[in-house]
C-alpha positions as CSV (number, residue, x, y, z in Angstrom):
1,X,0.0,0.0,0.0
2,X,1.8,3.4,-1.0
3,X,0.6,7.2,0.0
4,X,-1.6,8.7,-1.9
5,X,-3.2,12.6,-2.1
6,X,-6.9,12.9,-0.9
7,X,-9.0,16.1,-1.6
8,X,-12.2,17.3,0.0
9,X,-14.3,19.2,-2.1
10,X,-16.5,22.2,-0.2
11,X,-19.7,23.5,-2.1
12,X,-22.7,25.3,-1.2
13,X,-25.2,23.7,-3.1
14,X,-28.3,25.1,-4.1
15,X,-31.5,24.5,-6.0
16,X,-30.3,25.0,-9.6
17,X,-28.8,21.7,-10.4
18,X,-26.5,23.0,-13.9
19,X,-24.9,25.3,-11.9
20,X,-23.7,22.6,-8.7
21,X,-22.3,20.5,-11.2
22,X,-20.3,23.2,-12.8
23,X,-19.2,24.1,-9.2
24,X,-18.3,20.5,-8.2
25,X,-16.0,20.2,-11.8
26,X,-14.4,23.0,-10.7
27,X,-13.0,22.4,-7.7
28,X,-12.5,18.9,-8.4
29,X,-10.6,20.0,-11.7
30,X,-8.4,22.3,-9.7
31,X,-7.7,19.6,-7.2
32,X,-6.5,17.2,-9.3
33,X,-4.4,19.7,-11.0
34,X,-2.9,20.1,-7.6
35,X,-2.1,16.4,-7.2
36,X,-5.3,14.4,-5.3
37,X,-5.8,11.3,-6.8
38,X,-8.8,10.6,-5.1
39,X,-11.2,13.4,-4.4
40,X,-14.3,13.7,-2.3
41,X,-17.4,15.6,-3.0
42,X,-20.2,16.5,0.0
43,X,-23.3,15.1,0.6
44,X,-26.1,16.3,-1.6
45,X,-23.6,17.4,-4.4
46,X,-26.2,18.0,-6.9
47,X,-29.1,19.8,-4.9
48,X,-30.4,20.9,-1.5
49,X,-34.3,21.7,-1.9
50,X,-36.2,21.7,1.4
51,X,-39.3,21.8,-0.1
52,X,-40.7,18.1,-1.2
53,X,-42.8,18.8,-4.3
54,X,-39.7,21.3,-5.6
55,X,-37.1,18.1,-4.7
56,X,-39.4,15.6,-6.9
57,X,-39.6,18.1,-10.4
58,X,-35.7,18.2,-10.0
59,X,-34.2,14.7,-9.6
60,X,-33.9,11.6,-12.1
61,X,-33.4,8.0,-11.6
62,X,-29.9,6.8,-11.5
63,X,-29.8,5.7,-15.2
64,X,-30.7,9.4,-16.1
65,X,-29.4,11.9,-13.9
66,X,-27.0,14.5,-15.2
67,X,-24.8,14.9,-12.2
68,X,-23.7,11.4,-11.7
69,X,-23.1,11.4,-15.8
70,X,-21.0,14.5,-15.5
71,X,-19.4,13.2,-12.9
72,X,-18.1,10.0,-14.5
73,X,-17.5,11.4,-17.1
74,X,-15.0,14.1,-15.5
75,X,-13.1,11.4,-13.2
76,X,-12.3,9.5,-16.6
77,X,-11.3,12.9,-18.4
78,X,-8.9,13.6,-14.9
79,X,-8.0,9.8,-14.7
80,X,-8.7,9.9,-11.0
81,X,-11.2,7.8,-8.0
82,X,-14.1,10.8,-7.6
83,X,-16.5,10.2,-4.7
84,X,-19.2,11.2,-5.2
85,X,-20.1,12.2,-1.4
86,X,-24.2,11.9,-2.0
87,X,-26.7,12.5,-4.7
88,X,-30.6,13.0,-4.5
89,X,-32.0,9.7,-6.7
90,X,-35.4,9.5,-7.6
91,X,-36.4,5.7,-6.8
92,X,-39.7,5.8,-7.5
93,X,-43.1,8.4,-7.2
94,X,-42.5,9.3,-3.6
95,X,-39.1,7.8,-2.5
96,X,-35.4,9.0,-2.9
97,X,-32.1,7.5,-2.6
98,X,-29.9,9.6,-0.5
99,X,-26.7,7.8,-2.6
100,X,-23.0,8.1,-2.7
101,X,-21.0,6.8,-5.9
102,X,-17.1,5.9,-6.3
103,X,-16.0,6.6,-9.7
104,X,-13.3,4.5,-10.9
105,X,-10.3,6.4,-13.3
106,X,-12.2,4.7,-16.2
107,X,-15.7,6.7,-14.8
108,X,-17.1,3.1,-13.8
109,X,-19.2,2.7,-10.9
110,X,-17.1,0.8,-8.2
111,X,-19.6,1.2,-5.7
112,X,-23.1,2.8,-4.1
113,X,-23.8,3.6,-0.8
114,X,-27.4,4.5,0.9
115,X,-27.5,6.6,3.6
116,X,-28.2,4.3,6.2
117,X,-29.4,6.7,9.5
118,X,-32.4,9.4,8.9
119,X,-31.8,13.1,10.3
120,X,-35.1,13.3,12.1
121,X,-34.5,15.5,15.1
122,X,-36.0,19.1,16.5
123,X,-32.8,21.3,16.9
124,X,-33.5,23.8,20.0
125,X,-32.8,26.5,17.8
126,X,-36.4,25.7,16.1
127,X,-34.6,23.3,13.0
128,X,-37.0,20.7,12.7
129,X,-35.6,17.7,9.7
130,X,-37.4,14.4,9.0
131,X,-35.3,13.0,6.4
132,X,-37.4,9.5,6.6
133,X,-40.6,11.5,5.1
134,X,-38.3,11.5,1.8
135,X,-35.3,9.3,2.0
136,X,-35.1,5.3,1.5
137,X,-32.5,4.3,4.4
138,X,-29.8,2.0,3.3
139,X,-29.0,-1.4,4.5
140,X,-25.6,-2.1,3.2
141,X,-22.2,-0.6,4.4
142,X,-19.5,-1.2,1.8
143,X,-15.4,-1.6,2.0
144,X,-14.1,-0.6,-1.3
145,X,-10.7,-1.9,-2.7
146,X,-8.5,1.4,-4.0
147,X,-4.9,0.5,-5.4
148,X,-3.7,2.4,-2.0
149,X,-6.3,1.3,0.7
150,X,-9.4,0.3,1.6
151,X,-12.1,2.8,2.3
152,X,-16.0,2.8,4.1
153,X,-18.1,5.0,2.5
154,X,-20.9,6.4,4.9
155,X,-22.9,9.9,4.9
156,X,-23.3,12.8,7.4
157,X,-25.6,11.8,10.2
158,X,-24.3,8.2,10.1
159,X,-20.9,10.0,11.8
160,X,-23.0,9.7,15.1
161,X,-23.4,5.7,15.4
162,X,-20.0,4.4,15.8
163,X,-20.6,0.7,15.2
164,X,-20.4,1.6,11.0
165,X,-17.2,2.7,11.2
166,X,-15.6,0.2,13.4
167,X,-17.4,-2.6,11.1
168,X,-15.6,-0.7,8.3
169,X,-12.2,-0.9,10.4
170,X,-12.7,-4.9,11.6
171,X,-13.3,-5.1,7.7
172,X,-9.9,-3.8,6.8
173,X,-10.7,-0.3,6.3
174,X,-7.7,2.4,6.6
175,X,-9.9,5.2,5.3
176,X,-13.2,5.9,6.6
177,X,-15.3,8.5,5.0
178,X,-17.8,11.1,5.9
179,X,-19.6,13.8,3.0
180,X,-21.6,15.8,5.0
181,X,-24.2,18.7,5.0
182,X,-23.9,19.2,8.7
183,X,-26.2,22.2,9.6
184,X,-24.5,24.9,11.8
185,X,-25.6,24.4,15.4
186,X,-24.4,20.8,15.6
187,X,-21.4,21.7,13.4
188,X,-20.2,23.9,15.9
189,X,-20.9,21.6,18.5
190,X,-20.4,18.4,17.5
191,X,-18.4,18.1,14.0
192,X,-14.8,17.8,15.0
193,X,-15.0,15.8,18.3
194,X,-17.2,13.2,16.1
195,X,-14.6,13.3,13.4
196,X,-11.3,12.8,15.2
197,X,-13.3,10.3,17.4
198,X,-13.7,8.1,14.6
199,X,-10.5,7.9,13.7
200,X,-8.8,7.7,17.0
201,X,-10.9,4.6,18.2
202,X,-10.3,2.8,14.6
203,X,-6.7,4.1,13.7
204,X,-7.8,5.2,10.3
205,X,-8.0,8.1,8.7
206,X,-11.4,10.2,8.2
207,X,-12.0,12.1,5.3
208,X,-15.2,14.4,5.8
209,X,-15.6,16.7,2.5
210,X,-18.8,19.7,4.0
211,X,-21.2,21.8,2.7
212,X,-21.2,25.1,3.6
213,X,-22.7,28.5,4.0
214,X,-26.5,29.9,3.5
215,X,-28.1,28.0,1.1
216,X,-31.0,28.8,-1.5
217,X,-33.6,26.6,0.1
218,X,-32.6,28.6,3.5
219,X,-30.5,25.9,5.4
220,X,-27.5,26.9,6.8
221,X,-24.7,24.5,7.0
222,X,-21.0,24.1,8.8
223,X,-18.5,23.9,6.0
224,X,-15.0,23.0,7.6
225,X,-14.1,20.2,5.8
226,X,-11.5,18.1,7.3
227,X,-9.0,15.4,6.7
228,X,-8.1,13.6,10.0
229,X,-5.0,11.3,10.7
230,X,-5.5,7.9,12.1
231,X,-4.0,9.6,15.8
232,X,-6.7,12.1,16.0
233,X,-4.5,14.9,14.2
234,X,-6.7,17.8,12.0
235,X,-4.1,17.0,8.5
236,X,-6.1,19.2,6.5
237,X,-9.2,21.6,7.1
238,X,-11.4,24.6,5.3
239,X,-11.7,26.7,8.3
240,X,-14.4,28.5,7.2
241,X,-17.7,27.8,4.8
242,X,-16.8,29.1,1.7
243,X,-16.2,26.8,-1.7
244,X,-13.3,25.3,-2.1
245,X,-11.0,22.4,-1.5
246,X,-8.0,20.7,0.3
247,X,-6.0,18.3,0.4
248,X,-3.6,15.9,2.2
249,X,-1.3,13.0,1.9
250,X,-2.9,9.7,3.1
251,X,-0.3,7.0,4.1
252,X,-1.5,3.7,4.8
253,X,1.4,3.0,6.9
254,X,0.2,5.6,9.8
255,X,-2.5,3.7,10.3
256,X,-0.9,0.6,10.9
257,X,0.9,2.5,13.3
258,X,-1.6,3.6,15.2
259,X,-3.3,0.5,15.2
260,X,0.1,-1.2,16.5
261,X,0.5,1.5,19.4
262,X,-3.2,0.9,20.2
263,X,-4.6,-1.8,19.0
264,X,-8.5,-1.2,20.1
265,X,-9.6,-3.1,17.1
266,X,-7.3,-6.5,18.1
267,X,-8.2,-5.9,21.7
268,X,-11.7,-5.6,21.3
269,X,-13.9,-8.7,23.2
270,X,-17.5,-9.4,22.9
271,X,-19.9,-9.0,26.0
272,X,-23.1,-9.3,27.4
273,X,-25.0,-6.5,28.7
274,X,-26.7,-6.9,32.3
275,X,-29.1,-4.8,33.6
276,X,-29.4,-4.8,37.3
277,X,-32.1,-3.6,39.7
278,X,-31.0,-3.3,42.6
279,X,-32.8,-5.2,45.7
280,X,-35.6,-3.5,47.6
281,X,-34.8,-3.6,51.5
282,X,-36.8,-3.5,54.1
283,X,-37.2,-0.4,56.2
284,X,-35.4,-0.4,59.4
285,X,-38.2,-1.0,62.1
């Protein structure tokens, strides 16, 4: 396994699908003219649309869509792996795929990934999000073969269940990856302590590529894409919201460092859970 250079791609997407995908090409032009060899594109790369009936006159089935098509297209012009963080896929008359897509060098389809947990929460800041109204969750979390590593594809909200990733890592994973449209509040609170936690308790490295800014459809998201090291180090981050993109050198040889130094993953035992009540006594007479 040799080093390789990652890229995140930042975006602000917005409701006029033409115009994210000349955004995305881009950035993920420029990066590769900078060296990445992989690149990562956020979640929802070609549209965030709030509104339901606005989402549905928008989006096309997998065989049709103009993003992914683009998209494939470009990583085979660049002659580079392009992640394709998440796209909005029409599945039928009232469901969507929330879906990720690596793009081989050739702009084959190496593998797709559903978005396996639903955002449904009420922020306290009066956010309320029910992706499950929309979205068709996942089932299937995949390990993907690169010539450099093996990576886990996952998406956003999925950062907050931890078993994902470390069934990624027990599968072989070095790279673990999280596209994101994290909204602000739990951005600020929440998006680099779940980040470098990943990676510290696998020993891999997590590559998070955000949108960012005030969108069209009136969401605010985080931005601050980040590249973490498999011993919790920030490699690589946007600090800010703004389009754009980094990058860093991913070296499959610091994980298995950090795995060596703590090997959670080897050490790891199976248990059973107890619940105990504890035992009513008798008042004292």
């Amino acid at each position: 396994m040799t080093a390789f250079k990652a890229a995140c791609i930042q975006m602000r997407s917005g409701r006029d699908v033409e115009a994210n995908i000349a955004t995305a090409e881009r950035l993920v032009r420029a990066a590769a003219d900078a060296g990445a060899s992989y690149a990562l594109t956020p979640e929802m790369t070609n549209l965030l649309e709030r509104d339901r009936a606005a989402l549905f006159t928008k989006i096309a089935c997998e065989s049709d869509d103009p993003t992914l098509k683009r998209l494939r297209a470009l990583a085979r012009e660049l002659g580079i792996w392009l992640h394709i963080g998440s796209l909005a896929i029409r599945l039928g008359e009232e469901t969507v795929a929330n879906r990720g897509y690596l793009i081989t060098p050739e702009g084959e389809i190496a593998a797709r990934y559903d978005k396996i947990h639903m955002f449904d929460v009420d922020l306290d800041n009066g956010e309320s999000w029910r992706e499950s109204r929309t979205y068709q969750p996942g089932e299937i979390s995949p390990v993907v073969d690169l010539p450099w590593a093996k990576l886990g594809m996952a998406i956003c909200y999925d950062v907050r269940f931890p078993q994902i990733f470390r069934g990624q890592a027990k599968a072989g994973a070095q790279v673990l990856t999280v596209p994101a449209a994290f909204t602000r509040q739990t951005g600020q609170a929440h998006w680099h302590v779940l980040l470098r936690s990943r990676a510290i308790e696998n020993g891999a490295y997590v590559i998070a590529a955000a949108q960012g800014g005030r969108h069209e459809d009136g969401r605010e998201t985080f931005g601050h894409s980040l590249i973490v090291a498999p011993w919790g180090e920030v490699i690589a981050e946007a600090d800010h919201d703004e389009p754009g993109y980094i990058m860093a050198e991913i070296d499959p040889a610091e994980v298995d460092k950090a795995r060596t130094r703590v090997p959670a993953i080897a050490n790891e035992r199976v248990f059973t859970l107890q619940t105990v009540a504890p035992a009513q006594t008798e008042p004292a007479s």
